[in-house]
BAGU-29065 format. One record per residue: x, y, z of N, C-alpha, C in turn; residue in three letters. Coordinates in steps of 0.001 Angstrom, whole numbers, always signed. Layout:
<node n_x="X" n_y="Y" n_z="Z" ca_x="X" ca_y="Y" ca_z="Z" c_x="X" c_y="Y" c_z="Z" code="ALA"/>
...
This chain:
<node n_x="+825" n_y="-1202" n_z="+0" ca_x="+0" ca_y="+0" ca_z="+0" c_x="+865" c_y="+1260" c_z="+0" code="UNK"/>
<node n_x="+2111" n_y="+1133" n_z="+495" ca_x="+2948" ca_y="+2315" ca_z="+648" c_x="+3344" c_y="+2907" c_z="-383" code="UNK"/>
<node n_x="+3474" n_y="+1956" n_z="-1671" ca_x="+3878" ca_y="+2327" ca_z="-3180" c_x="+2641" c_y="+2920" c_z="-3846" code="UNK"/>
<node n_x="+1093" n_y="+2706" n_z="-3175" ca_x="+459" ca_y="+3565" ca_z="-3797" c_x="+646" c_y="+5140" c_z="-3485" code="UNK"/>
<node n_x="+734" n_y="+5223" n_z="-1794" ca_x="+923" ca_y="+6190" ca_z="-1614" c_x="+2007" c_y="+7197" c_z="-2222" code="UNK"/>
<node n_x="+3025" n_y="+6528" n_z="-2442" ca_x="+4071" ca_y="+7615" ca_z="-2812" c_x="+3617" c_y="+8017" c_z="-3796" code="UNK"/>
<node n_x="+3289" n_y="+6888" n_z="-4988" ca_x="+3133" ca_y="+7353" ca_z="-6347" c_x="+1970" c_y="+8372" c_z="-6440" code="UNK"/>
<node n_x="+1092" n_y="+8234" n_z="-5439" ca_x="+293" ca_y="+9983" ca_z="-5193" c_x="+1037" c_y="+10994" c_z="-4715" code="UNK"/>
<node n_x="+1381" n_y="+10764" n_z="-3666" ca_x="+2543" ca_y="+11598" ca_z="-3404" c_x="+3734" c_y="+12675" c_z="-4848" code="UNK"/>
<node n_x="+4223" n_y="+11378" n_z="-5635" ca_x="+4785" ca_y="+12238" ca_z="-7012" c_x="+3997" c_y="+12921" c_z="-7324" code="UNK"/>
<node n_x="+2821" n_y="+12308" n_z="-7746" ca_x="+1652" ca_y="+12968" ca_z="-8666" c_x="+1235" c_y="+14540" c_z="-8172" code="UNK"/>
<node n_x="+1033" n_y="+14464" n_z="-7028" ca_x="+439" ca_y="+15705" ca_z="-6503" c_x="+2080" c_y="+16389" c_z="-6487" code="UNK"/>
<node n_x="+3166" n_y="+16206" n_z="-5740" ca_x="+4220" ca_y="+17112" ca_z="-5468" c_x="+4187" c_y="+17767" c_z="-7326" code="UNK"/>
<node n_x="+4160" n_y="+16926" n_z="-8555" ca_x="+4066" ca_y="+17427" ca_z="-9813" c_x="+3603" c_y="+18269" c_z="-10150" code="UNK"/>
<node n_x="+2216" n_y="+17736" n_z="-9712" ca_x="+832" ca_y="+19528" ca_z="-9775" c_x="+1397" c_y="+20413" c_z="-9019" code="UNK"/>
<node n_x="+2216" n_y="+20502" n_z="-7776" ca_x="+2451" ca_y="+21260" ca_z="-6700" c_x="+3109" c_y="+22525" c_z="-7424" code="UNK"/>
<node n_x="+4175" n_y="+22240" n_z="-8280" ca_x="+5166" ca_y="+22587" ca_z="-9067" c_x="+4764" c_y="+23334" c_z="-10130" code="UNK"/>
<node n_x="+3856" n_y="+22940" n_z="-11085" ca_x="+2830" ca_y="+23569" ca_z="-11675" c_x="+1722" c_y="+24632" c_z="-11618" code="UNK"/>
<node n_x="+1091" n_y="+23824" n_z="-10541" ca_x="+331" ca_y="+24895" ca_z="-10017" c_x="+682" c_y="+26331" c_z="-9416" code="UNK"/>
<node n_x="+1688" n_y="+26088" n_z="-8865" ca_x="+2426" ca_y="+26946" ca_z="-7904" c_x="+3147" c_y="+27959" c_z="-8858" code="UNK"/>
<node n_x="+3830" n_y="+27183" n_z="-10376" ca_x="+4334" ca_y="+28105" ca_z="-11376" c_x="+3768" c_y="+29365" c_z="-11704" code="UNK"/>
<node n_x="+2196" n_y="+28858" n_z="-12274" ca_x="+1188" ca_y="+29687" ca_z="-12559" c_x="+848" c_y="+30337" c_z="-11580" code="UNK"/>
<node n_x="+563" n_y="+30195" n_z="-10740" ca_x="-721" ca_y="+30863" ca_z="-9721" c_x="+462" c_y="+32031" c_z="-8887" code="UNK"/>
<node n_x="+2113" n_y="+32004" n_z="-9293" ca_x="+2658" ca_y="+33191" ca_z="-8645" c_x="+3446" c_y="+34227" c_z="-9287" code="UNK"/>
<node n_x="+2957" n_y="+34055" n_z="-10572" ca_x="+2766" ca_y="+35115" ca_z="-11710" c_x="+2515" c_y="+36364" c_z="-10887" code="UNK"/>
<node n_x="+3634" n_y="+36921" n_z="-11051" ca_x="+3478" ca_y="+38823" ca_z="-10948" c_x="+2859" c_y="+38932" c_z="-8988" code="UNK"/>
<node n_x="+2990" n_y="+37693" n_z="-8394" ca_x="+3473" ca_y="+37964" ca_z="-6845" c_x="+4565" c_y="+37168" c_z="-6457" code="UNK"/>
<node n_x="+5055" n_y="+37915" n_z="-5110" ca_x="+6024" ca_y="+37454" ca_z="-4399" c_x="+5903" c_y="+36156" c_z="-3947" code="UNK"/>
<node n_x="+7348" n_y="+35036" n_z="-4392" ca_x="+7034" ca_y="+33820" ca_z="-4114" c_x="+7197" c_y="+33569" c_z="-2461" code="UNK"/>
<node n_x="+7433" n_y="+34129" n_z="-1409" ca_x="+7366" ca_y="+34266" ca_z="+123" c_x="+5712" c_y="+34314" c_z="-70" code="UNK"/>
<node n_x="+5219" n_y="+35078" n_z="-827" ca_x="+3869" ca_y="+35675" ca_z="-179" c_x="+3279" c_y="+34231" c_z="-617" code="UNK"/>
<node n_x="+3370" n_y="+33978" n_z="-1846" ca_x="+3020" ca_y="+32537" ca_z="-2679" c_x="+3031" c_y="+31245" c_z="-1923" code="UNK"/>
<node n_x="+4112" n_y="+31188" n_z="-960" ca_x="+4700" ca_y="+30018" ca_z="-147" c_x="+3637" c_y="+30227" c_z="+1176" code="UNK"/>
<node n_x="+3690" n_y="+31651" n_z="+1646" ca_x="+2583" ca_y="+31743" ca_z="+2696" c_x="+1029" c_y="+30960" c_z="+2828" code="UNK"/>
<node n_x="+613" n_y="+31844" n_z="+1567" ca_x="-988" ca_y="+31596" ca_z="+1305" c_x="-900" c_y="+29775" c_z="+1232" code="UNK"/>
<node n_x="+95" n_y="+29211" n_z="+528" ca_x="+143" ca_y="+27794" ca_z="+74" c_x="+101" c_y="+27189" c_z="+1562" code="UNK"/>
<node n_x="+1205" n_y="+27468" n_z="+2569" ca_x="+1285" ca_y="+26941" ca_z="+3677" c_x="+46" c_y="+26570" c_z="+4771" code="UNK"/>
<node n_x="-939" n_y="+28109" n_z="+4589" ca_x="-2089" ca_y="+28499" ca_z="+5344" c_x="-3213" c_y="+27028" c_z="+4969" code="UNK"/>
<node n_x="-2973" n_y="+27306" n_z="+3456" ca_x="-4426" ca_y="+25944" ca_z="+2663" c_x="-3518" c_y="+24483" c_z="+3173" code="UNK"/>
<node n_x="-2370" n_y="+23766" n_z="+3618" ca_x="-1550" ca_y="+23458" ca_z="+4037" c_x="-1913" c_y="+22999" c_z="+5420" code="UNK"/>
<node n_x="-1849" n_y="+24219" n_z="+6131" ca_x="-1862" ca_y="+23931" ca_z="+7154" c_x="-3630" c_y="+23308" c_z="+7833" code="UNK"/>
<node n_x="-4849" n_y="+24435" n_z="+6926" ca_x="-5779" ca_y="+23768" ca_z="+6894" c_x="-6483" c_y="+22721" c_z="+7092" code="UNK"/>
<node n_x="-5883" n_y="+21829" n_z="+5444" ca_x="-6198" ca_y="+21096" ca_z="+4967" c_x="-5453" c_y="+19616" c_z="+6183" code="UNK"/>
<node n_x="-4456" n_y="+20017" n_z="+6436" ca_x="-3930" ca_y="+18738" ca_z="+7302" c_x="-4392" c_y="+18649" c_z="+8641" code="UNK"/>
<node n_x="-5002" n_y="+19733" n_z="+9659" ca_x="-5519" ca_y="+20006" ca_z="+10552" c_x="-7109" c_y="+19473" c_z="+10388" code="UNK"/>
<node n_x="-7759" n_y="+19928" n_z="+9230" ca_x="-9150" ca_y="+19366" ca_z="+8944" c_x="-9477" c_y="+17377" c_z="+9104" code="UNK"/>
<node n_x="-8259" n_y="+16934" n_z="+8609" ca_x="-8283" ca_y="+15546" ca_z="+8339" c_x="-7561" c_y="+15003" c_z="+9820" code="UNK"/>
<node n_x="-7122" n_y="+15608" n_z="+10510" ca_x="-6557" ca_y="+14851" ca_z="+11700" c_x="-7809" c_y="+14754" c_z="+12446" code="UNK"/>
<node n_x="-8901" n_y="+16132" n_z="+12399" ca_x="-9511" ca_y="+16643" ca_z="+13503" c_x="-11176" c_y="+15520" c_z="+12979" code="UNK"/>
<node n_x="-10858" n_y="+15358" n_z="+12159" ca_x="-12116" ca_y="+14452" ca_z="+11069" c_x="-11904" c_y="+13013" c_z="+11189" code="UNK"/>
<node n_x="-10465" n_y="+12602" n_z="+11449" ca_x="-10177" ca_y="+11261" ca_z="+11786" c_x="-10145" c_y="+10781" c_z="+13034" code="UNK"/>
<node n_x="-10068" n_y="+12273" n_z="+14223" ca_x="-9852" ca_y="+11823" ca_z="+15671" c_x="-8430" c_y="+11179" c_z="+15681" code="UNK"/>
<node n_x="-7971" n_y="+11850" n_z="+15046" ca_x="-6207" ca_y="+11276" ca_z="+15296" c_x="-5694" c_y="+12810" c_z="+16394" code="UNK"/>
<node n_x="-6360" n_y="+13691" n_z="+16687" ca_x="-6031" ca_y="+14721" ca_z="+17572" c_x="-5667" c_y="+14464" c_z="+19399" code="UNK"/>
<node n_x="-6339" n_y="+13162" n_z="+19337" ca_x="-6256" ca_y="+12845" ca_z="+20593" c_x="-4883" c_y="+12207" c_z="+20367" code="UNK"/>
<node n_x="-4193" n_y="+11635" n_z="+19737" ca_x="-2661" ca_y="+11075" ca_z="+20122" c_x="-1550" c_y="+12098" c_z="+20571" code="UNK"/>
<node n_x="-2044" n_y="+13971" n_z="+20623" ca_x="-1256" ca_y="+14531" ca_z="+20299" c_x="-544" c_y="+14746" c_z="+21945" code="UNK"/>
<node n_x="-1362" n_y="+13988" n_z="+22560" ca_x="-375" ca_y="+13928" ca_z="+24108" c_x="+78" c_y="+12826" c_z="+24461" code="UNK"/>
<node n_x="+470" n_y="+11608" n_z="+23366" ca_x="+1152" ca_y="+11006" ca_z="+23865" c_x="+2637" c_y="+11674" c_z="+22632" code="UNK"/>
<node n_x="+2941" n_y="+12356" n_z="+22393" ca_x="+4019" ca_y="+13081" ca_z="+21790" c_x="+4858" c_y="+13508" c_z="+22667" code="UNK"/>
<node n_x="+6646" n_y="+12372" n_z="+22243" ca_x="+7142" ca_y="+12937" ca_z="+23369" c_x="+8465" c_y="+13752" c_z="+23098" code="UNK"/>
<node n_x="+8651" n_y="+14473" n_z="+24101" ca_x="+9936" ca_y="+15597" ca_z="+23635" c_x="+10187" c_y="+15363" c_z="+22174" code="UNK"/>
<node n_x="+11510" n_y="+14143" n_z="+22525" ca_x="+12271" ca_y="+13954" ca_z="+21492" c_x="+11413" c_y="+14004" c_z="+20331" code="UNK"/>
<node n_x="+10308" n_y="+13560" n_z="+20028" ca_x="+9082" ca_y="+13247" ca_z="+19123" c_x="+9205" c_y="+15014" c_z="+18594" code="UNK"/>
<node n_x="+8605" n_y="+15791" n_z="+19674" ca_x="+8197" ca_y="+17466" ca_z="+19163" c_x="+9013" c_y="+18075" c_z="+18702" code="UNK"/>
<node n_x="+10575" n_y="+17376" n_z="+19265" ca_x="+11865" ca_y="+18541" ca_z="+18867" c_x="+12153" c_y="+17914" c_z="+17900" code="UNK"/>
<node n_x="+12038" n_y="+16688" n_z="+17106" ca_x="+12602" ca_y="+16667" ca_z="+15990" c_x="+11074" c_y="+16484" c_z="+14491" code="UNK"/>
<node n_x="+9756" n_y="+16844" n_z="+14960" ca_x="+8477" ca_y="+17388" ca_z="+14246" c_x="+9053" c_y="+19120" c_z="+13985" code="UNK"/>
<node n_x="+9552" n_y="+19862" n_z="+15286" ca_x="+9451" ca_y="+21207" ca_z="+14635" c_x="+10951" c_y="+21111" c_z="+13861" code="UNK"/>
<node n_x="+12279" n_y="+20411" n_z="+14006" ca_x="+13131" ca_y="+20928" ca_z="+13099" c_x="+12764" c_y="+20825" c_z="+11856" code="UNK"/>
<node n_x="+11938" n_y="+18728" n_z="+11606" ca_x="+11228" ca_y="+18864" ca_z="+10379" c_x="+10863" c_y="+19997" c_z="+9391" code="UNK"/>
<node n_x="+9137" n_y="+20977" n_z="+10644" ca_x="+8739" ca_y="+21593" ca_z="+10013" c_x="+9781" c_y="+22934" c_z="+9213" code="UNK"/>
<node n_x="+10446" n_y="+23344" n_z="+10672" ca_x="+11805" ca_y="+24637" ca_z="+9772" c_x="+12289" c_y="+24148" c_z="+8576" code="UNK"/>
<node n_x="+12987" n_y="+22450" n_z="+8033" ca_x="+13518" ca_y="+22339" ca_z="+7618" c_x="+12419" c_y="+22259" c_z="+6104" code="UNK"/>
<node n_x="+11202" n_y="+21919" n_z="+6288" ca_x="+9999" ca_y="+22084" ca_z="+5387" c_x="+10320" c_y="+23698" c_z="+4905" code="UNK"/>
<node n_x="+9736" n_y="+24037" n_z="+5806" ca_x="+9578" ca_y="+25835" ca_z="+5611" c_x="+10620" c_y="+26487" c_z="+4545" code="UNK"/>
<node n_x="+11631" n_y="+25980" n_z="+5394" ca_x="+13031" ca_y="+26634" ca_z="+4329" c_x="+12947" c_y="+26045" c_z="+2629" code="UNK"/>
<node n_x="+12511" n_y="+24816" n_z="+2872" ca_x="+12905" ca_y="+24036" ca_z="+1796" c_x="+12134" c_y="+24658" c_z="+791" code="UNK"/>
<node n_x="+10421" n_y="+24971" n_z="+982" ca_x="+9541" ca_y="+25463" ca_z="-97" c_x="+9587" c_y="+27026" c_z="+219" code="UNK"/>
<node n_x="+10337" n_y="+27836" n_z="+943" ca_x="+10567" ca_y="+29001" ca_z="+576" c_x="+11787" c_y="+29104" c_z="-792" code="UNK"/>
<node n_x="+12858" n_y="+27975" n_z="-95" ca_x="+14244" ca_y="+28386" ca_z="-1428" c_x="+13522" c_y="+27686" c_z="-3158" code="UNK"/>
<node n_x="+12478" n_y="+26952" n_z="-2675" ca_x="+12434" ca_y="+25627" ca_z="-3731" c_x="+10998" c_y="+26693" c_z="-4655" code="UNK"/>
<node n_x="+9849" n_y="+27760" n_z="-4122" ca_x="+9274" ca_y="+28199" ca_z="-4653" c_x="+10012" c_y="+29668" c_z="-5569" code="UNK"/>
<node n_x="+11238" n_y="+29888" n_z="-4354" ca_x="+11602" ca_y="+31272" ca_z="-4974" c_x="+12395" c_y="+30875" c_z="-6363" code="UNK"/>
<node n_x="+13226" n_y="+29452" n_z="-6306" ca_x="+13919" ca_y="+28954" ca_z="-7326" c_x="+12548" c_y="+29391" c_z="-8560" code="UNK"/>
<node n_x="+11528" n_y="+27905" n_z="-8600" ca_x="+10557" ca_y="+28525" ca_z="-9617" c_x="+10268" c_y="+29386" c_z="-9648" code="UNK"/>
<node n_x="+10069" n_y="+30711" n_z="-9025" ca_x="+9618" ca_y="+31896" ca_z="-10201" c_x="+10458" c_y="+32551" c_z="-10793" code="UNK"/>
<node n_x="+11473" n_y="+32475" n_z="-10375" ca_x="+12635" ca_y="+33097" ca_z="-11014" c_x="+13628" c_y="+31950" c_z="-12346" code="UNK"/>
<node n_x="+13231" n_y="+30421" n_z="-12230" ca_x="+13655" ca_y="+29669" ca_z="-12903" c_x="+12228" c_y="+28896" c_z="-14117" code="UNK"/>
<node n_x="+12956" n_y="+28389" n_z="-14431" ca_x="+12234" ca_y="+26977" ca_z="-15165" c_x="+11746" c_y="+26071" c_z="-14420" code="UNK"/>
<node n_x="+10792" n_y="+25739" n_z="-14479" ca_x="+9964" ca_y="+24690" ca_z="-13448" c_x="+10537" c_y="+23567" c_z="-14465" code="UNK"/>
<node n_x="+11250" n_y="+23231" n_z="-15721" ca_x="+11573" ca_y="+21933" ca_z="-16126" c_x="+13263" c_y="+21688" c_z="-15813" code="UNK"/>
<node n_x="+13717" n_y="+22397" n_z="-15260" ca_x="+14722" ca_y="+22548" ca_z="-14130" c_x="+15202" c_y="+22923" c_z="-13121" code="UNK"/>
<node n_x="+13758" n_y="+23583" n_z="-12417" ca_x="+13988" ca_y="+23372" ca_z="-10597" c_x="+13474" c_y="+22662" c_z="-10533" code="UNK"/>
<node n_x="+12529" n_y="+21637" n_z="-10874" ca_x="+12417" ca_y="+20871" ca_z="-10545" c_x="+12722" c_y="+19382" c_z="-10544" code="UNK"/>
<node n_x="+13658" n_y="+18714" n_z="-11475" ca_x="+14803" ca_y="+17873" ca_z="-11151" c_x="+16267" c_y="+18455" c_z="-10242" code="UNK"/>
<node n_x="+16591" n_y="+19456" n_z="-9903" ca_x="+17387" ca_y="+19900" ca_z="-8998" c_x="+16745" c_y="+19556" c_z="-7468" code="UNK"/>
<node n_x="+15267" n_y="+19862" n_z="-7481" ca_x="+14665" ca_y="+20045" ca_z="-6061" c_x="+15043" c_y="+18386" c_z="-5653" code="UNK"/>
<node n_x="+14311" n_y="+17346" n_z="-6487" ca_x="+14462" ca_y="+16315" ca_z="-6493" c_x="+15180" c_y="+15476" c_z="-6231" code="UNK"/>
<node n_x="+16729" n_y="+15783" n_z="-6634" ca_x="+18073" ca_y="+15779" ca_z="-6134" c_x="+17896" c_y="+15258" c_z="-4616" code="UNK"/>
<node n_x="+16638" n_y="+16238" n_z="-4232" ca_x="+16769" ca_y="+15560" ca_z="-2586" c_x="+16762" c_y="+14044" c_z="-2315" code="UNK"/>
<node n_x="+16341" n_y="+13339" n_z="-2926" ca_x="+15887" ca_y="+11913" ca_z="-3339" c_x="+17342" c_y="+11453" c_z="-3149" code="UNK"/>
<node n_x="+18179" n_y="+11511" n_z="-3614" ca_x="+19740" ca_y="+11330" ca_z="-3196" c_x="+20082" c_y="+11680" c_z="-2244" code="UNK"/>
<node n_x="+20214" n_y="+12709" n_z="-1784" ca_x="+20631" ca_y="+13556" ca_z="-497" c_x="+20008" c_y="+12548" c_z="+622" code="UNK"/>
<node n_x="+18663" n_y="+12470" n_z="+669" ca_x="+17985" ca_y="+11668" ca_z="+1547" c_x="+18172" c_y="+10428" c_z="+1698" code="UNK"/>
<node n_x="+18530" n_y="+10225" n_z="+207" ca_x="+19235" ca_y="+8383" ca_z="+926" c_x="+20187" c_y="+8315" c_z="+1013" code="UNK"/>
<node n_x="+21201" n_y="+9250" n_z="+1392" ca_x="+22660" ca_y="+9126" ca_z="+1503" c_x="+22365" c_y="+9699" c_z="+3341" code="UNK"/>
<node n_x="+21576" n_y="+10441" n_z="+3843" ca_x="+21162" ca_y="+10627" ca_z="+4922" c_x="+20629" c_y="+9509" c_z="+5783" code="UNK"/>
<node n_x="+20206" n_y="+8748" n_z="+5152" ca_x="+18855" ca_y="+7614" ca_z="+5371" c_x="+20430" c_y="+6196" c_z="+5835" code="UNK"/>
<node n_x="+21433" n_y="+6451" n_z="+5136" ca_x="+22550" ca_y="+5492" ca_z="+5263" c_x="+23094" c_y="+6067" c_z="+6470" code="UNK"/>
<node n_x="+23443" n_y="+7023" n_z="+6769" ca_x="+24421" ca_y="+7723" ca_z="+7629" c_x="+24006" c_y="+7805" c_z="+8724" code="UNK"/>
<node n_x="+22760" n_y="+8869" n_z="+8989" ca_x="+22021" ca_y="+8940" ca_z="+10193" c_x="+20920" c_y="+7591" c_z="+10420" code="UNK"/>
<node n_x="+20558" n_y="+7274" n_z="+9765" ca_x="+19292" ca_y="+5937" ca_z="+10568" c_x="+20207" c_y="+4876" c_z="+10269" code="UNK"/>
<node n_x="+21291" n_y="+4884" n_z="+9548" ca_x="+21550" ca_y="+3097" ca_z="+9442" c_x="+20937" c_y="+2367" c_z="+8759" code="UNK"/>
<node n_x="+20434" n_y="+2996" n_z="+7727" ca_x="+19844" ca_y="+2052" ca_z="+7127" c_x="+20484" c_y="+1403" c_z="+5989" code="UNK"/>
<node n_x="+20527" n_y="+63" n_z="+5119" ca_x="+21268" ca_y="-189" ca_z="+4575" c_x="+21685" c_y="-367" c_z="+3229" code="UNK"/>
<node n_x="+22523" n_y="+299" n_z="+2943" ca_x="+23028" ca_y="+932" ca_z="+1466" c_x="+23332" c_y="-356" c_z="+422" code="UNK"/>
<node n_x="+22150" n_y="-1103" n_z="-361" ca_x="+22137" ca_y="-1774" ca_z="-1163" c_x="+22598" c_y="-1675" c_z="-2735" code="UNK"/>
<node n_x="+23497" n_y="-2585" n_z="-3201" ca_x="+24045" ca_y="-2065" ca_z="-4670" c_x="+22626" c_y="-1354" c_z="-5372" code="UNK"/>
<node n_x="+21868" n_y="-2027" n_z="-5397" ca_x="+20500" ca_y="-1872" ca_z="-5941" c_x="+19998" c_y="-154" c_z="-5311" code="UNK"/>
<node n_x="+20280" n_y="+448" n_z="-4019" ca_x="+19704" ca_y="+1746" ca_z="-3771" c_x="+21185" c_y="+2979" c_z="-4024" code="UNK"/>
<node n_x="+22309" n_y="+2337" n_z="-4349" ca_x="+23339" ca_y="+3157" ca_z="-4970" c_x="+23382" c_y="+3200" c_z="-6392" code="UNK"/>
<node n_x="+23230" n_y="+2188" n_z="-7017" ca_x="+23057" ca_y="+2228" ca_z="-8789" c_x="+21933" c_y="+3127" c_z="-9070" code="UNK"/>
<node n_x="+20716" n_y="+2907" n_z="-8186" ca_x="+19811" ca_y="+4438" ca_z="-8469" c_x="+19558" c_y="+5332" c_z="-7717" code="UNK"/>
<node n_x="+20642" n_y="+5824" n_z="-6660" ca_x="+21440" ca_y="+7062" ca_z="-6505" c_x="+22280" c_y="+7715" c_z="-7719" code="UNK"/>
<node n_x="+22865" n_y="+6662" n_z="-8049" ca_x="+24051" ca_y="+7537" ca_z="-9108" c_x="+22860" c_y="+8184" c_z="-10594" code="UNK"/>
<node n_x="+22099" n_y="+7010" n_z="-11015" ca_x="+21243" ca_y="+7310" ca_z="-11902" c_x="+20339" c_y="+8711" c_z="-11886" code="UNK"/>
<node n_x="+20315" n_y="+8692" n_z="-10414" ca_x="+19326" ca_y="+10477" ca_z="-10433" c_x="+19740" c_y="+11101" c_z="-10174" code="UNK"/>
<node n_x="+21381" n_y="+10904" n_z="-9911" ca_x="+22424" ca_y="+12249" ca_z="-9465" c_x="+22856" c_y="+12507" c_z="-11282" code="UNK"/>
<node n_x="+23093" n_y="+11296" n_z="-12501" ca_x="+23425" ca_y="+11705" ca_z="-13623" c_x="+22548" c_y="+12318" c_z="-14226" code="UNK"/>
<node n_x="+21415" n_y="+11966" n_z="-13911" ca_x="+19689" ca_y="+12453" ca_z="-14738" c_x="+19876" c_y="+14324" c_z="-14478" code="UNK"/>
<node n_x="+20115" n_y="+13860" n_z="-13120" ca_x="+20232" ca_y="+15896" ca_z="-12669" c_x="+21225" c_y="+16411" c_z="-13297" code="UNK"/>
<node n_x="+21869" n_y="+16023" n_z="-12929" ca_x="+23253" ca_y="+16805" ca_z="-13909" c_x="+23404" c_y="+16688" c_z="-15530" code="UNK"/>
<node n_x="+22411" n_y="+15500" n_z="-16300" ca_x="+22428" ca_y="+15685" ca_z="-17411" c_x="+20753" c_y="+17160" c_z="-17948" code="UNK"/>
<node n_x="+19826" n_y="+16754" n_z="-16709" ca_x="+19014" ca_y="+18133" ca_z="-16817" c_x="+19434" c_y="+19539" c_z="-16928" code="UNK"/>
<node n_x="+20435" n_y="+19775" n_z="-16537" ca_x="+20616" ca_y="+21166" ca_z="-15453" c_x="+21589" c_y="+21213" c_z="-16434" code="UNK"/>
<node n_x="+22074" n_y="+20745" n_z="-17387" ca_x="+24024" ca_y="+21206" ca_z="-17908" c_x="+23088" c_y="+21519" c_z="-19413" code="UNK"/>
Protein backbone atom coordinates (compact mmCIF):
# COMPACT_ATOMS: atom_id res chain seq x y z
CA UNK A 1 0.00 0.00 0.00
CA UNK A 2 2.95 2.31 0.65
CA UNK A 3 3.88 2.33 -3.18
CA UNK A 4 0.46 3.56 -3.80
CA UNK A 5 0.92 6.19 -1.61
CA UNK A 6 4.07 7.62 -2.81
CA UNK A 7 3.13 7.35 -6.35
CA UNK A 8 0.29 9.98 -5.19
CA UNK A 9 2.54 11.60 -3.40
CA UNK A 10 4.78 12.24 -7.01
CA UNK A 11 1.65 12.97 -8.67
CA UNK A 12 0.44 15.70 -6.50
CA UNK A 13 4.22 17.11 -5.47
CA UNK A 14 4.07 17.43 -9.81
CA UNK A 15 0.83 19.53 -9.78
CA UNK A 16 2.45 21.26 -6.70
CA UNK A 17 5.17 22.59 -9.07
CA UNK A 18 2.83 23.57 -11.68
CA UNK A 19 0.33 24.89 -10.02
CA UNK A 20 2.43 26.95 -7.90
CA UNK A 21 4.33 28.11 -11.38
CA UNK A 22 1.19 29.69 -12.56
CA UNK A 23 -0.72 30.86 -9.72
CA UNK A 24 2.66 33.19 -8.64
CA UNK A 25 2.77 35.12 -11.71
CA UNK A 26 3.48 38.82 -10.95
CA UNK A 27 3.47 37.96 -6.84
CA UNK A 28 6.02 37.45 -4.40
CA UNK A 29 7.03 33.82 -4.11
CA UNK A 30 7.37 34.27 0.12
CA UNK A 31 3.87 35.68 -0.18
CA UNK A 32 3.02 32.54 -2.68
CA UNK A 33 4.70 30.02 -0.15
CA UNK A 34 2.58 31.74 2.70
CA UNK A 35 -0.99 31.60 1.31
CA UNK A 36 0.14 27.79 0.07
CA UNK A 37 1.28 26.94 3.68
CA UNK A 38 -2.09 28.50 5.34
CA UNK A 39 -4.43 25.94 2.66
CA UNK A 40 -1.55 23.46 4.04
CA UNK A 41 -1.86 23.93 7.15
CA UNK A 42 -5.78 23.77 6.89
CA UNK A 43 -6.20 21.10 4.97
CA UNK A 44 -3.93 18.74 7.30
CA UNK A 45 -5.52 20.01 10.55
CA UNK A 46 -9.15 19.37 8.94
CA UNK A 47 -8.28 15.55 8.34
CA UNK A 48 -6.56 14.85 11.70
CA UNK A 49 -9.51 16.64 13.50
CA UNK A 50 -12.12 14.45 11.07
CA UNK A 51 -10.18 11.26 11.79
CA UNK A 52 -9.85 11.82 15.67
CA UNK A 53 -6.21 11.28 15.30
CA UNK A 54 -6.03 14.72 17.57
CA UNK A 55 -6.26 12.85 20.59
CA UNK A 56 -2.66 11.07 20.12
CA UNK A 57 -1.26 14.53 20.30
CA UNK A 58 -0.38 13.93 24.11
CA UNK A 59 1.15 11.01 23.86
CA UNK A 60 4.02 13.08 21.79
CA UNK A 61 7.14 12.94 23.37
CA UNK A 62 9.94 15.60 23.63
CA UNK A 63 12.27 13.95 21.49
CA UNK A 64 9.08 13.25 19.12
CA UNK A 65 8.20 17.47 19.16
CA UNK A 66 11.86 18.54 18.87
CA UNK A 67 12.60 16.67 15.99
CA UNK A 68 8.48 17.39 14.25
CA UNK A 69 9.45 21.21 14.64
CA UNK A 70 13.13 20.93 13.10
CA UNK A 71 11.23 18.86 10.38
CA UNK A 72 8.74 21.59 10.01
CA UNK A 73 11.81 24.64 9.77
CA UNK A 74 13.52 22.34 7.62
CA UNK A 75 10.00 22.08 5.39
CA UNK A 76 9.58 25.84 5.61
CA UNK A 77 13.03 26.63 4.33
CA UNK A 78 12.90 24.04 1.80
CA UNK A 79 9.54 25.46 -0.10
CA UNK A 80 10.57 29.00 0.58
CA UNK A 81 14.24 28.39 -1.43
CA UNK A 82 12.43 25.63 -3.73
CA UNK A 83 9.27 28.20 -4.65
CA UNK A 84 11.60 31.27 -4.97
CA UNK A 85 13.92 28.95 -7.33
CA UNK A 86 10.56 28.53 -9.62
CA UNK A 87 9.62 31.90 -10.20
CA UNK A 88 12.63 33.10 -11.01
CA UNK A 89 13.65 29.67 -12.90
CA UNK A 90 12.23 26.98 -15.16
CA UNK A 91 9.96 24.69 -13.45
CA UNK A 92 11.57 21.93 -16.13
CA UNK A 93 14.72 22.55 -14.13
CA UNK A 94 13.99 23.37 -10.60
CA UNK A 95 12.42 20.87 -10.54
CA UNK A 96 14.80 17.87 -11.15
CA UNK A 97 17.39 19.90 -9.00
CA UNK A 98 14.66 20.05 -6.06
CA UNK A 99 14.46 16.32 -6.49
CA UNK A 100 18.07 15.78 -6.13
CA UNK A 101 16.77 15.56 -2.59
CA UNK A 102 15.89 11.91 -3.34
CA UNK A 103 19.74 11.33 -3.20
CA UNK A 104 20.63 13.56 -0.50
CA UNK A 105 17.98 11.67 1.55
CA UNK A 106 19.24 8.38 0.93
CA UNK A 107 22.66 9.13 1.50
CA UNK A 108 21.16 10.63 4.92
CA UNK A 109 18.85 7.61 5.37
CA UNK A 110 22.55 5.49 5.26
CA UNK A 111 24.42 7.72 7.63
CA UNK A 112 22.02 8.94 10.19
CA UNK A 113 19.29 5.94 10.57
CA UNK A 114 21.55 3.10 9.44
CA UNK A 115 19.84 2.05 7.13
CA UNK A 116 21.27 -0.19 4.57
CA UNK A 117 23.03 0.93 1.47
CA UNK A 118 22.14 -1.77 -1.16
CA UNK A 119 24.04 -2.07 -4.67
CA UNK A 120 20.50 -1.87 -5.94
CA UNK A 121 19.70 1.75 -3.77
CA UNK A 122 23.34 3.16 -4.97
CA UNK A 123 23.06 2.23 -8.79
CA UNK A 124 19.81 4.44 -8.47
CA UNK A 125 21.44 7.06 -6.51
CA UNK A 126 24.05 7.54 -9.11
CA UNK A 127 21.24 7.31 -11.90
CA UNK A 128 19.33 10.48 -10.43
CA UNK A 129 22.42 12.25 -9.46
CA UNK A 130 23.42 11.71 -13.62
CA UNK A 131 19.69 12.45 -14.74
CA UNK A 132 20.23 15.90 -12.67
CA UNK A 133 23.25 16.80 -13.91
CA UNK A 134 22.43 15.69 -17.41
CA UNK A 135 19.01 18.13 -16.82
CA UNK A 136 20.62 21.17 -15.45
CA UNK A 137 24.02 21.21 -17.91
Amino acid sequence: MWILFAFLSAVFAALTSILAKIGMNGIDSNLGTAIRTVVVLIMAWGIVLITGKHHGIENITTKGWIFLVLSGLATGLSWLFYFHALQIGEASKVVPIDKFSVVISMVLAFLILKEPASLQTIIGGAFITIGTFVLIL
